[in-house]
CHARMM-style PDB file with segment names, atoms N, HN, CA, C and O in Angstrom:
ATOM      1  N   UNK     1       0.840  -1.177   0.000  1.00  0.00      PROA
ATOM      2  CA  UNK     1       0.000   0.000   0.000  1.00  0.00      PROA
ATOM      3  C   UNK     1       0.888   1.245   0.000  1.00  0.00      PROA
ATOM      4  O   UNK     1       2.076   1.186   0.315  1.00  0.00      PROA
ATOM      5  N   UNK     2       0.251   2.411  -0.376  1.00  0.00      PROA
ATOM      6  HN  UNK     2      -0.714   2.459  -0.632  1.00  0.00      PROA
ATOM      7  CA  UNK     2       1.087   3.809  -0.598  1.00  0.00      PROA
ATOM      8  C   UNK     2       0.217   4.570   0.173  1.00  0.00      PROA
ATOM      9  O   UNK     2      -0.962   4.709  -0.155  1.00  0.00      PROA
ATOM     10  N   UNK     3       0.750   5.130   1.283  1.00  0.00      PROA
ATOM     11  HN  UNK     3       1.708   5.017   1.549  1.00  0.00      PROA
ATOM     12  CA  UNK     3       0.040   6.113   1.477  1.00  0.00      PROA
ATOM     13  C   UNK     3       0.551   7.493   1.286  1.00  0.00      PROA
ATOM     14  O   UNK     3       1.711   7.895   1.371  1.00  0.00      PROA
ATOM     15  N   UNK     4      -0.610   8.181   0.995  1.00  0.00      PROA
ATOM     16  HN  UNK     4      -1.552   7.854   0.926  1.00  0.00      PROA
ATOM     17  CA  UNK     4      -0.890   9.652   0.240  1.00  0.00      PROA
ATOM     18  C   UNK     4      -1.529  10.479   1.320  1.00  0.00      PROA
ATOM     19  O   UNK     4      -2.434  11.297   1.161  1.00  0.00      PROA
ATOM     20  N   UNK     5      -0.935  10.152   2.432  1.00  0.00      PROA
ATOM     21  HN  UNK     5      -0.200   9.487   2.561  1.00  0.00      PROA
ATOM     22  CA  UNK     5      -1.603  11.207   3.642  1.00  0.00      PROA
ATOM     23  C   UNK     5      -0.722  12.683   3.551  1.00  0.00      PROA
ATOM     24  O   UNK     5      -1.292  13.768   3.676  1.00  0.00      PROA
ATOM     25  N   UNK     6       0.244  12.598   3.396  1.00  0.00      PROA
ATOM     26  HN  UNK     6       0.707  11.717   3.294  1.00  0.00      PROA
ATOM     27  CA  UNK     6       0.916  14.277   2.924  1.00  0.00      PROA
ATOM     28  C   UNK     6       0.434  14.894   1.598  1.00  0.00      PROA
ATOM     29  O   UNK     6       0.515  16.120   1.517  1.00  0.00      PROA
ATOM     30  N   UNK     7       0.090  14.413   0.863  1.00  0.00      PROA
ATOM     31  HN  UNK     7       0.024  13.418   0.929  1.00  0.00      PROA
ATOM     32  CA  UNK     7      -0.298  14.789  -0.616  1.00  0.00      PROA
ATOM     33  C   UNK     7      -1.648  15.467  -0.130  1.00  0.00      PROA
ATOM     34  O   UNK     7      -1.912  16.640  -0.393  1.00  0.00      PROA
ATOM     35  N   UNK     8      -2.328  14.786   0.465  1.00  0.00      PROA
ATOM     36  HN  UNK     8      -2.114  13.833   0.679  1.00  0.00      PROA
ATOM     37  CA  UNK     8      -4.075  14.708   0.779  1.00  0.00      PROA
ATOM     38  C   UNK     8      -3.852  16.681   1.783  1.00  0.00      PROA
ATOM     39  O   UNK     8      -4.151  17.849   1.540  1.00  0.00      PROA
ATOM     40  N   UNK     9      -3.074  15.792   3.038  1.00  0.00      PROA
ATOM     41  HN  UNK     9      -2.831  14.842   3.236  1.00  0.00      PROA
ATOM     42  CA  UNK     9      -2.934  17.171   3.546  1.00  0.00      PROA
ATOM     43  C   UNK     9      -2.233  18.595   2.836  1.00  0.00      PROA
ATOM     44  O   UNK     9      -2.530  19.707   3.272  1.00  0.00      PROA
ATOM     45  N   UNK    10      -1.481  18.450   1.943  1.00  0.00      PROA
ATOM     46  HN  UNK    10      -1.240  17.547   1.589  1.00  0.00      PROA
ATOM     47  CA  UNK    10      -1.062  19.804   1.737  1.00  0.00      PROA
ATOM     48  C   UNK    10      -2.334  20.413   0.492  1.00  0.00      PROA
ATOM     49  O   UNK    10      -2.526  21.619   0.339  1.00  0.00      PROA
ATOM     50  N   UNK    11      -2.921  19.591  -0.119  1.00  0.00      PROA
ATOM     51  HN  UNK    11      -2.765  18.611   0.006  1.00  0.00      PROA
ATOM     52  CA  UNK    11      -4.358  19.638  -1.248  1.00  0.00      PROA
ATOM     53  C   UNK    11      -4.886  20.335  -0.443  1.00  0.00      PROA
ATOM     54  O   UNK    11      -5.182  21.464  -0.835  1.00  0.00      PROA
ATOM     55  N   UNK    12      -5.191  19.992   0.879  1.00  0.00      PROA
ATOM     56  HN  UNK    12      -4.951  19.075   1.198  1.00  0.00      PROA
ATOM     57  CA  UNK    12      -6.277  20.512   1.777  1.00  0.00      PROA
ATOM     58  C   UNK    12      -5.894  21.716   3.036  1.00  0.00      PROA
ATOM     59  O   UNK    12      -6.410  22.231   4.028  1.00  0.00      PROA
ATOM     60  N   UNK    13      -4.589  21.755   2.213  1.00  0.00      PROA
ATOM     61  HN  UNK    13      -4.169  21.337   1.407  1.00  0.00      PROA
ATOM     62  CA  UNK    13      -3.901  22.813   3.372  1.00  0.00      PROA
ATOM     63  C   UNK    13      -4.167  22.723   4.574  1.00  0.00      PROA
ATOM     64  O   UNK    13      -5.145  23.402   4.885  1.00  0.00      PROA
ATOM     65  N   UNK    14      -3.613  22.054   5.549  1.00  0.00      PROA
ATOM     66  HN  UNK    14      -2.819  21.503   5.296  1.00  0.00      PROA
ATOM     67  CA  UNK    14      -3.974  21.297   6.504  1.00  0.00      PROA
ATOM     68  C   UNK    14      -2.028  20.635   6.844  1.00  0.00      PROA
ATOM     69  O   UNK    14      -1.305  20.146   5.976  1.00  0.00      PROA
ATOM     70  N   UNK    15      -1.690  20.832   8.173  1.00  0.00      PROA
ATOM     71  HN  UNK    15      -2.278  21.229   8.878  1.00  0.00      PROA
ATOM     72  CA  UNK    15      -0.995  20.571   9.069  1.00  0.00      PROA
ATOM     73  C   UNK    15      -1.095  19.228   9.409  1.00  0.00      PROA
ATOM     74  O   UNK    15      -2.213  18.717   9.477  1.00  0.00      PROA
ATOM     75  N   UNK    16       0.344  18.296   9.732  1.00  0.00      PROA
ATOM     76  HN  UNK    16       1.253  18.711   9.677  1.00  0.00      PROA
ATOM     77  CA  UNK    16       0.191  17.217  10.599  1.00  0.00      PROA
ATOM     78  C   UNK    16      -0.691  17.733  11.838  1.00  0.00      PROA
ATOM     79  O   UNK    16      -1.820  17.387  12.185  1.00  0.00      PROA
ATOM     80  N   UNK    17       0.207  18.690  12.400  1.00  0.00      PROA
ATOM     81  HN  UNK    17       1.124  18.971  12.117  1.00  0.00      PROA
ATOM     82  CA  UNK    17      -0.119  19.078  13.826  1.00  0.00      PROA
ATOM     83  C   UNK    17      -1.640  19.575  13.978  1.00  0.00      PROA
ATOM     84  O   UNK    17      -2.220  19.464  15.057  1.00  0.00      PROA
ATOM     85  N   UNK    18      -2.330  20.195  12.709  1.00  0.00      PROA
ATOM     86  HN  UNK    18      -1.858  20.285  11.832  1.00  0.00      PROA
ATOM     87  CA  UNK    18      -3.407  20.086  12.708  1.00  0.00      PROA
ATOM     88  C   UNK    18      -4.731  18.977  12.894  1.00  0.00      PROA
ATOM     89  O   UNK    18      -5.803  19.122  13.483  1.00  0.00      PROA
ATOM     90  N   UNK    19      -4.188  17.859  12.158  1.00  0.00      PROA
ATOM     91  HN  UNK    19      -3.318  17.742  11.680  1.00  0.00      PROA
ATOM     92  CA  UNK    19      -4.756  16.668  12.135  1.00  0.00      PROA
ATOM     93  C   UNK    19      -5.046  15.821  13.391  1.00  0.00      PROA
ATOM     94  O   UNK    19      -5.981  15.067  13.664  1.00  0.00      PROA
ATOM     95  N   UNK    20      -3.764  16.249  14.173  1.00  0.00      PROA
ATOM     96  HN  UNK    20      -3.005  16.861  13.951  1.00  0.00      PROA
ATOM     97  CA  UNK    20      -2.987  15.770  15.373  1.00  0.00      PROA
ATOM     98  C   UNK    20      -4.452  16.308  16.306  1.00  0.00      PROA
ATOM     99  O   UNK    20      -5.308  15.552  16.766  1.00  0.00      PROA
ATOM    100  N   UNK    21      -4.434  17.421  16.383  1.00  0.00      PROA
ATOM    101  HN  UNK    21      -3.739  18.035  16.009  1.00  0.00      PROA
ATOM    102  CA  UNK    21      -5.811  18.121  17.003  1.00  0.00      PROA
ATOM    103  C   UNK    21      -7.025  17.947  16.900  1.00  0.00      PROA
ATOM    104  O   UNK    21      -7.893  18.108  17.757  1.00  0.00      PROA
ATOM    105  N   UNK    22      -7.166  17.434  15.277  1.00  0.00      PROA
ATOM    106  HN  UNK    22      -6.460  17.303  14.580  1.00  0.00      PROA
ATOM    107  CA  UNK    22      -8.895  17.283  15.477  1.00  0.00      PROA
ATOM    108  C   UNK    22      -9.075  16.285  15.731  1.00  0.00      PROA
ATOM    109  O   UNK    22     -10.164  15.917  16.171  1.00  0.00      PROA
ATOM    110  N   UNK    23      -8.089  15.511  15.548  1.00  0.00      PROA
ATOM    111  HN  UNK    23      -7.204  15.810  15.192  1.00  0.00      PROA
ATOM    112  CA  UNK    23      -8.680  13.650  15.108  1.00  0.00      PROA
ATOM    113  C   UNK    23      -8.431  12.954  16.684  1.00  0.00      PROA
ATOM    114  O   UNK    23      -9.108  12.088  17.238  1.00  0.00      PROA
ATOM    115  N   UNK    24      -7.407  13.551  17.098  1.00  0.00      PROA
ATOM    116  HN  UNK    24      -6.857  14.254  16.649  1.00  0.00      PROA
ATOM    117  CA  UNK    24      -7.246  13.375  19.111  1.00  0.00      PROA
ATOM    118  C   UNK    24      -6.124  11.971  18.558  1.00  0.00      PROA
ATOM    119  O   UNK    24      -5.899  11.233  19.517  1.00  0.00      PROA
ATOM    120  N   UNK    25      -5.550  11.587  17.496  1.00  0.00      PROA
ATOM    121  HN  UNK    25      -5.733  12.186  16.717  1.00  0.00      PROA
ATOM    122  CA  UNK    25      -4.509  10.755  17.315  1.00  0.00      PROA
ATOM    123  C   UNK    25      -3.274  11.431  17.150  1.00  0.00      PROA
ATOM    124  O   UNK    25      -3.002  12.435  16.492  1.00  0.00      PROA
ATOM    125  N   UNK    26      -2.271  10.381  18.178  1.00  0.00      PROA
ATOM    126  HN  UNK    26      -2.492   9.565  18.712  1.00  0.00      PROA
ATOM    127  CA  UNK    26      -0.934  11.420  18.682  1.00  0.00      PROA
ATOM    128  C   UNK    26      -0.049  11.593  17.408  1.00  0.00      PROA
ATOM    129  O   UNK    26      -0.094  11.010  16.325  1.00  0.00      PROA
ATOM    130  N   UNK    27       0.690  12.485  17.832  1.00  0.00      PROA
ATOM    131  HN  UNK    27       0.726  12.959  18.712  1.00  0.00      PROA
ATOM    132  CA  UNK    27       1.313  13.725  16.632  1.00  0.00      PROA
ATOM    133  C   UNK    27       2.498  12.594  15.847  1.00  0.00      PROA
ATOM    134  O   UNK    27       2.954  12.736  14.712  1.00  0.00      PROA
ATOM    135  N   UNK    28       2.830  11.419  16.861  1.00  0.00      PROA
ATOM    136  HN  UNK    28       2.460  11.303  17.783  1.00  0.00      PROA
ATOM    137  CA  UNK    28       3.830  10.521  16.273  1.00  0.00      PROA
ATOM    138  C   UNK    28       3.211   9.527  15.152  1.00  0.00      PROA
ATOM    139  O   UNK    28       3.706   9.035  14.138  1.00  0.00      PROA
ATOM    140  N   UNK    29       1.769   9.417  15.819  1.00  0.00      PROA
ATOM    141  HN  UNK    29       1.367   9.817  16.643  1.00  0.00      PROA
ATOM    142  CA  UNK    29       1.100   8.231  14.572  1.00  0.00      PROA
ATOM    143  C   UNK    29       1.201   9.072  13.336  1.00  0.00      PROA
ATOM    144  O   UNK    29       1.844   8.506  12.452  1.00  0.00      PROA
ATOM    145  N   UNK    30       0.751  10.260  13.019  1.00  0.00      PROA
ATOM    146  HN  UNK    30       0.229  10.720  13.737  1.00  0.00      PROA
ATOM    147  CA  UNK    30       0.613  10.643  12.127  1.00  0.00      PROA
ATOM    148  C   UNK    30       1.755  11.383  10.938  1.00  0.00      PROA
ATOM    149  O   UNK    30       1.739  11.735   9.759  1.00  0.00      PROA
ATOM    150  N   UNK    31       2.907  11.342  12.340  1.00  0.00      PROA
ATOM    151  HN  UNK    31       2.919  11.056  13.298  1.00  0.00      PROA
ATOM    152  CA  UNK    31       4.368  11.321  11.535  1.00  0.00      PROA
ATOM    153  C   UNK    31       4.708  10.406  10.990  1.00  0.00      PROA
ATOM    154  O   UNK    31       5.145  10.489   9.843  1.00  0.00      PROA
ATOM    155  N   UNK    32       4.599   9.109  11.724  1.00  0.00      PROA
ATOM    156  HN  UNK    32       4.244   9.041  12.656  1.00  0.00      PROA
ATOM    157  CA  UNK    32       4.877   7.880  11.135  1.00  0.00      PROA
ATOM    158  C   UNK    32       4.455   7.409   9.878  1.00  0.00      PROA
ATOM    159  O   UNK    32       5.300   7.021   9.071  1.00  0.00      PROA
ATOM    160  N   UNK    33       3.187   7.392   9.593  1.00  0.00      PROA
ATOM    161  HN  UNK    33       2.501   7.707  10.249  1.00  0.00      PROA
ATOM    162  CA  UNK    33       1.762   7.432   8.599  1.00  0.00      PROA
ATOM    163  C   UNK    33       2.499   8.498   7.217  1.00  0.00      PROA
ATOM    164  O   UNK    33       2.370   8.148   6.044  1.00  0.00      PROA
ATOM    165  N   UNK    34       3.243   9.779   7.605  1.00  0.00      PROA
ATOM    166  HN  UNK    34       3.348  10.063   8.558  1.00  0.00      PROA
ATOM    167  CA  UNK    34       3.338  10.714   6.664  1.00  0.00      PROA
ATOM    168  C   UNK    34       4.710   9.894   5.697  1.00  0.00      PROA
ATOM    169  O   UNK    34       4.783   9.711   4.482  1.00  0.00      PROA
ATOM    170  N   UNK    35       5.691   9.523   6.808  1.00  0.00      PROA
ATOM    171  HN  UNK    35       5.632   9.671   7.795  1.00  0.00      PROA
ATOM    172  CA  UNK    35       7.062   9.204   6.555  1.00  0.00      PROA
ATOM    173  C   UNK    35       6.911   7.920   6.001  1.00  0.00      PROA
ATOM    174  O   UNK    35       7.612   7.871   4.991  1.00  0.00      PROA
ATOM    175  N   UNK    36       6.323   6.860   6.191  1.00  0.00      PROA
ATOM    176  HN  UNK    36       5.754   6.899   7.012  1.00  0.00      PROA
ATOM    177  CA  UNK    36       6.011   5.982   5.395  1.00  0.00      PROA
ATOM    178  C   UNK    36       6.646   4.778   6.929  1.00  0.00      PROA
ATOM    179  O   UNK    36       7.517   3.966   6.618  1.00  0.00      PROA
ATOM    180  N   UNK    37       6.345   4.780   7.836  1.00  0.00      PROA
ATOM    181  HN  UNK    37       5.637   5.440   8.088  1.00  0.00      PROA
ATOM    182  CA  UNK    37       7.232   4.006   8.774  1.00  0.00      PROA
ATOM    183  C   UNK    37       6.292   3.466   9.638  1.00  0.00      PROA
ATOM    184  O   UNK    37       6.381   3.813  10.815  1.00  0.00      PROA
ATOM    185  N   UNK    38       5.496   2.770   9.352  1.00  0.00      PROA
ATOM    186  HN  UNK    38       5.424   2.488   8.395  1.00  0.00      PROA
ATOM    187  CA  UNK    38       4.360   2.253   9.813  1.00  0.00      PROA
ATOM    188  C   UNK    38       4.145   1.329   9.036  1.00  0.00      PROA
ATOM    189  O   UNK    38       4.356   1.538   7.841  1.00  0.00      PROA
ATOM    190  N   UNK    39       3.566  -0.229   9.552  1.00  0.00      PROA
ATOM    191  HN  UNK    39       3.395  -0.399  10.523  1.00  0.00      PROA
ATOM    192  CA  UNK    39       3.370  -1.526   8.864  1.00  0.00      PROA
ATOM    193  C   UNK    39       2.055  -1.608   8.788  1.00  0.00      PROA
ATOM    194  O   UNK    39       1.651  -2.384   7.923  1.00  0.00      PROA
ATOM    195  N   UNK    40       0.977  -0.865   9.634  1.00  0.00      PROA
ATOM    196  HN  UNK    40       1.306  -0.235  10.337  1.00  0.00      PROA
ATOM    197  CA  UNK    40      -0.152  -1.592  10.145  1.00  0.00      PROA
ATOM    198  C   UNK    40      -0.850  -0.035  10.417  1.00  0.00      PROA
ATOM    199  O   UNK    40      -0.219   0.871  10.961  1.00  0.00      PROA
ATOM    200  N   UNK    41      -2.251   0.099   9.941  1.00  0.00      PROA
ATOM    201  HN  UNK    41      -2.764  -0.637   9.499  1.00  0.00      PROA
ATOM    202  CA  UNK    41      -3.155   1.086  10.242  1.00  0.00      PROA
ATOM    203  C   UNK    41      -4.280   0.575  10.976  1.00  0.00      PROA
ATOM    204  O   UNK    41      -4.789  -0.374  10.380  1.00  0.00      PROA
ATOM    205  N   UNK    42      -4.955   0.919  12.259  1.00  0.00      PROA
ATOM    206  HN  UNK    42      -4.542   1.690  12.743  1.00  0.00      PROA
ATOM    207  CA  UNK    42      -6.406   0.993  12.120  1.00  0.00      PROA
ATOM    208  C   UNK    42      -7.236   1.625  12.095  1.00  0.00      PROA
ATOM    209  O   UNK    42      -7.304   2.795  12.472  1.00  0.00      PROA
ATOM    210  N   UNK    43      -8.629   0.476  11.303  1.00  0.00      PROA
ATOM    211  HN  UNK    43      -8.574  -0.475  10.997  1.00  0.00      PROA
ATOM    212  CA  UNK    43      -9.842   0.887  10.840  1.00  0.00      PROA
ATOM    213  C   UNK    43     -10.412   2.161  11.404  1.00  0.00      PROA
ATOM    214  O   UNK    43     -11.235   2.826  10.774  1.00  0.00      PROA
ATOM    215  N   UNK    44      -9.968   2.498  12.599  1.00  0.00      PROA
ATOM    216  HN  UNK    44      -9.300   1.958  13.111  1.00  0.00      PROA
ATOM    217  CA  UNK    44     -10.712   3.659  13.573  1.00  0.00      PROA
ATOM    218  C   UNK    44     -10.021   4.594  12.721  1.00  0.00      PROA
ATOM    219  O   UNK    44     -10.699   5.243  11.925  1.00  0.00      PROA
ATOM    220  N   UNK    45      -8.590   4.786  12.776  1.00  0.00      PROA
ATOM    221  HN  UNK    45      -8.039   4.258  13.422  1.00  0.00      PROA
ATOM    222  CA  UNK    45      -7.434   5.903  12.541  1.00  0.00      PROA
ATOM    223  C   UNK    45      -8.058   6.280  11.318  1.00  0.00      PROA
ATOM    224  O   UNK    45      -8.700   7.330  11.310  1.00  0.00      PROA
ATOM    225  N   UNK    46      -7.981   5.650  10.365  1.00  0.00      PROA
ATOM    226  HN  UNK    46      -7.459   4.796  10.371  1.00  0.00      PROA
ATOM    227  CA  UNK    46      -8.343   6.173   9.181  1.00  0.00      PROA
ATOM    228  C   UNK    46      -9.781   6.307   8.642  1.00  0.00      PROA
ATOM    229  O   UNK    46      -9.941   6.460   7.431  1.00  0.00      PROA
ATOM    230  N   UNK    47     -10.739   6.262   9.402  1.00  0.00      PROA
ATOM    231  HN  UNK    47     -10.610   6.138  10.385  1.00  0.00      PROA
ATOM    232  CA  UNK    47     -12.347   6.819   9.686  1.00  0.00      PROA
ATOM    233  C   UNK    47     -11.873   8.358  10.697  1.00  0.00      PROA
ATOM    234  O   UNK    47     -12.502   9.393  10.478  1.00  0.00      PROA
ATOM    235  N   UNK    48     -11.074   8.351  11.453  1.00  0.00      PROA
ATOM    236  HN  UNK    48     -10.563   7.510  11.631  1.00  0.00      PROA
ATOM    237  CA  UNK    48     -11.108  10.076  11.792  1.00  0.00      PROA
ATOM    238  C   UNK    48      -9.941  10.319  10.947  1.00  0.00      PROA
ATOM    239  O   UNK    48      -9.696  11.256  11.708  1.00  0.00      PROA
ATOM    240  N   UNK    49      -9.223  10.356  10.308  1.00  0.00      PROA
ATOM    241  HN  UNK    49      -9.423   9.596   9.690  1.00  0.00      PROA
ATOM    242  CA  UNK    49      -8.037  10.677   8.929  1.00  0.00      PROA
ATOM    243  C   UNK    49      -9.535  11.327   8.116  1.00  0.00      PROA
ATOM    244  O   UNK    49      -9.734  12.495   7.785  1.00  0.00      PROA
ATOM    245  N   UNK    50     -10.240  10.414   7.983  1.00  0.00      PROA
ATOM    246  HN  UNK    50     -10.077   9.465   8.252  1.00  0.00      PROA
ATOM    247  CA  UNK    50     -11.464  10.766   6.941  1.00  0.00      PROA
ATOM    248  C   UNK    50     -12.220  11.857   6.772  1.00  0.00      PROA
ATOM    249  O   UNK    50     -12.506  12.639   5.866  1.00  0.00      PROA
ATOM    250  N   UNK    51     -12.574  11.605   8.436  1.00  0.00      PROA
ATOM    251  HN  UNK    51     -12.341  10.970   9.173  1.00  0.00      PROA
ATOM    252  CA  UNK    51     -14.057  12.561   8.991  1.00  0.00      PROA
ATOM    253  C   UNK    51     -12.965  13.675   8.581  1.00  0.00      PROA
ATOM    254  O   UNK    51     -12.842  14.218   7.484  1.00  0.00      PROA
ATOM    255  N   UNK    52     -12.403  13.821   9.445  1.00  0.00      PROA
ATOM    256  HN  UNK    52     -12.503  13.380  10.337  1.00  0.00      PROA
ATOM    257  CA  UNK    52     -11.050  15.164   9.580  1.00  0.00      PROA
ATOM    258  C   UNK    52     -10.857  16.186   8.042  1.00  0.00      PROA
ATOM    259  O   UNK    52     -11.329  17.308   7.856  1.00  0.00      PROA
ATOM    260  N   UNK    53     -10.171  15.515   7.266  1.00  0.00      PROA
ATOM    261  HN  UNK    53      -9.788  14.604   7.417  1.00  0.00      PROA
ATOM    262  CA  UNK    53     -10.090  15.530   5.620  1.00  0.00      PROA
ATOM    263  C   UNK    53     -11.231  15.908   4.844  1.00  0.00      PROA
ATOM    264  O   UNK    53     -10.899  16.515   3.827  1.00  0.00      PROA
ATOM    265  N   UNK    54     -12.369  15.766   4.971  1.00  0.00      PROA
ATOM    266  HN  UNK    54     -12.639  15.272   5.798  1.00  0.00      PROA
ATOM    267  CA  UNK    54     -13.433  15.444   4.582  1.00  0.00      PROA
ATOM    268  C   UNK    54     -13.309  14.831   3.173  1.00  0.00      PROA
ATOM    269  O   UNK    54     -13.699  15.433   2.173  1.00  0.00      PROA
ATOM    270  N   UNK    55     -12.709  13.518   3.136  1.00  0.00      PROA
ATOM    271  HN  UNK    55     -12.392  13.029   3.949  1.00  0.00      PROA
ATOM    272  CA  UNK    55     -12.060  13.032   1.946  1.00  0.00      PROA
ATOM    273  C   UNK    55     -12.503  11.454   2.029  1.00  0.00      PROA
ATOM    274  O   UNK    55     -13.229  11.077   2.949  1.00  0.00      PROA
ATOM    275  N   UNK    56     -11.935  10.377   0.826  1.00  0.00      PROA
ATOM    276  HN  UNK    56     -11.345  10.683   0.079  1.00  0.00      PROA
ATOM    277  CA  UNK    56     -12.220   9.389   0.622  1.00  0.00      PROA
ATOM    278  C   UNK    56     -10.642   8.719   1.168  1.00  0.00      PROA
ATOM    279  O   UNK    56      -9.548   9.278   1.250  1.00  0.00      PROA
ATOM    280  N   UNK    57     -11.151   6.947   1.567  1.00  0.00      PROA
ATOM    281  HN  UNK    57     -12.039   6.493   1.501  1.00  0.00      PROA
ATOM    282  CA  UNK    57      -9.737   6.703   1.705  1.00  0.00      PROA
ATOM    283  C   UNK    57      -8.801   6.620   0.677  1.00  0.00      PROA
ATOM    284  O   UNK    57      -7.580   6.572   0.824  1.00  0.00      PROA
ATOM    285  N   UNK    58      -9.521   6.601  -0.537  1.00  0.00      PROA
ATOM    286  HN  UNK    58     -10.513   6.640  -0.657  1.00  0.00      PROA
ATOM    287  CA  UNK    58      -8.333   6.118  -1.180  1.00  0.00      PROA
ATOM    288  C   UNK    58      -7.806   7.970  -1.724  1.00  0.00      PROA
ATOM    289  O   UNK    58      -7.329   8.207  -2.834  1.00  0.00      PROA
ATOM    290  N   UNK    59      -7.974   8.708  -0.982  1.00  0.00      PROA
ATOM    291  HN  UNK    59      -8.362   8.516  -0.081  1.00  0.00      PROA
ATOM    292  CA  UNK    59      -7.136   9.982  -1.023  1.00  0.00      PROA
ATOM    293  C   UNK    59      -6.037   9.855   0.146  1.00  0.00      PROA
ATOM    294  O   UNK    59      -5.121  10.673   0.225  1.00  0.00      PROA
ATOM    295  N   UNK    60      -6.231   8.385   1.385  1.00  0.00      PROA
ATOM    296  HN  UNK    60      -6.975   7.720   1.320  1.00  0.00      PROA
ATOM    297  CA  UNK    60      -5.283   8.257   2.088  1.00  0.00      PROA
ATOM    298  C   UNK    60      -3.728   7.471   1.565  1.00  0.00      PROA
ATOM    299  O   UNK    60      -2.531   7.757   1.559  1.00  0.00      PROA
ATOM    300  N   UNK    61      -4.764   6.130   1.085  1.00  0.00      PROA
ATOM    301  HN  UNK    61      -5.737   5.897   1.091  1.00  0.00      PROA
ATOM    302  CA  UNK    61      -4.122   5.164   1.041  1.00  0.00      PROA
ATOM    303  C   UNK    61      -4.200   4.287  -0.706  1.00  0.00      PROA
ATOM    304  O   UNK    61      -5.353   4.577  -1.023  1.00  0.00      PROA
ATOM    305  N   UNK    62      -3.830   3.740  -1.479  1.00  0.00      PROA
ATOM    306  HN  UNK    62      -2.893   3.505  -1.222  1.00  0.00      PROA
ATOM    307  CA  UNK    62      -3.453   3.217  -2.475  1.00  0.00      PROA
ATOM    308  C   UNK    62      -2.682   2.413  -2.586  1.00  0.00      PROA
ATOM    309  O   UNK    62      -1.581   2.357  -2.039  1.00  0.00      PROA
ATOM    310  N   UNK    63      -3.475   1.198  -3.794  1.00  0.00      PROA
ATOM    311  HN  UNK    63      -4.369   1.244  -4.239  1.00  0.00      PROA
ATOM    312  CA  UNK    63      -2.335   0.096  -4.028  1.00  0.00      PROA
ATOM    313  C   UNK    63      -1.059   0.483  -4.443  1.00  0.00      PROA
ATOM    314  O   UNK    63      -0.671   1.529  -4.964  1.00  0.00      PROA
ATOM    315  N   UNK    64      -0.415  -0.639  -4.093  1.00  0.00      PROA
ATOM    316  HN  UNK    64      -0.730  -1.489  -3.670  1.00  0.00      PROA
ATOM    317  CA  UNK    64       0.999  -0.374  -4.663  1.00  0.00      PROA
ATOM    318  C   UNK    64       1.078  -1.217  -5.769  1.00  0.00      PROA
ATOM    319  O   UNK    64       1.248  -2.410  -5.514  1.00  0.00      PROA
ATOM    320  N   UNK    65       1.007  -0.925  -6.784  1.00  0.00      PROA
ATOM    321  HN  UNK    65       0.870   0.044  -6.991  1.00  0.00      PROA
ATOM    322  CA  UNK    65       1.718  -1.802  -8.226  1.00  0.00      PROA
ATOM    323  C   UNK    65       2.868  -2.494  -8.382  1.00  0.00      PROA
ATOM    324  O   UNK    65       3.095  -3.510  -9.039  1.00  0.00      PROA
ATOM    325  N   UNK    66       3.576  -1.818  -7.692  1.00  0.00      PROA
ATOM    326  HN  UNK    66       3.392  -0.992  -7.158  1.00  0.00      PROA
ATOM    327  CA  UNK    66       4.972  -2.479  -7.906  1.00  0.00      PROA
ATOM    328  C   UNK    66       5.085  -4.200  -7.371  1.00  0.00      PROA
ATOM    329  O   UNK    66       5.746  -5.158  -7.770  1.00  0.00      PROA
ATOM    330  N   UNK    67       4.152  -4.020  -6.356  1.00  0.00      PROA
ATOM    331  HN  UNK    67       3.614  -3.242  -6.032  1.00  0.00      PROA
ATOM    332  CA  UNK    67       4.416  -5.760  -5.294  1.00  0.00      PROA
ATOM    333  C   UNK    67       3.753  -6.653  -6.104  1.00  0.00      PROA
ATOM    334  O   UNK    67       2.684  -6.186  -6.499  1.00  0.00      PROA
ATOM    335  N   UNK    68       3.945  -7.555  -6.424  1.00  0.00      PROA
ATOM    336  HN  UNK    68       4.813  -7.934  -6.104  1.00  0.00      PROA
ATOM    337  CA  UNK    68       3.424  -8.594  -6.820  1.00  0.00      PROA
ATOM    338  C   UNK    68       2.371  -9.494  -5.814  1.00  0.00      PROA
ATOM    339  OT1 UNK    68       1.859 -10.534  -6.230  1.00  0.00      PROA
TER     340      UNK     68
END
């Protein structure tokens, strides 16, 4: 998977540290999430990523082509 959570946020002009605030998920998940250093998301996180964004997931997250 690719995630497109920095792409999404700067579209929407919108701050980690912002996100960090509305969504009440700590400022490291969402560094992690940006930097690509995270194995594993949950279903909750990315329903307030959503609400937050007012966006679709796949403005979060996307296949990756490359993996077989």
């Amino acid at each position: 998977m690719i995630i497109k959570l920095n792409e999404t946020l700067e579209l929407k002009g919108k701050s980690q540290y912002w996100l960090s605030k509305h969504t009440g998920i700590a400022a490291s998940t969402i560094n992690n999430l940006c930097n690509g250093k995270t194995t594993s998301i949950q279903f909750d996180v990315l329903q307030k990523i959503c609400d937050a964004l007012n966006c679709e997931i796949t403005d979060i997250i996307d296949k990756d082509d490359t993996v077989n």
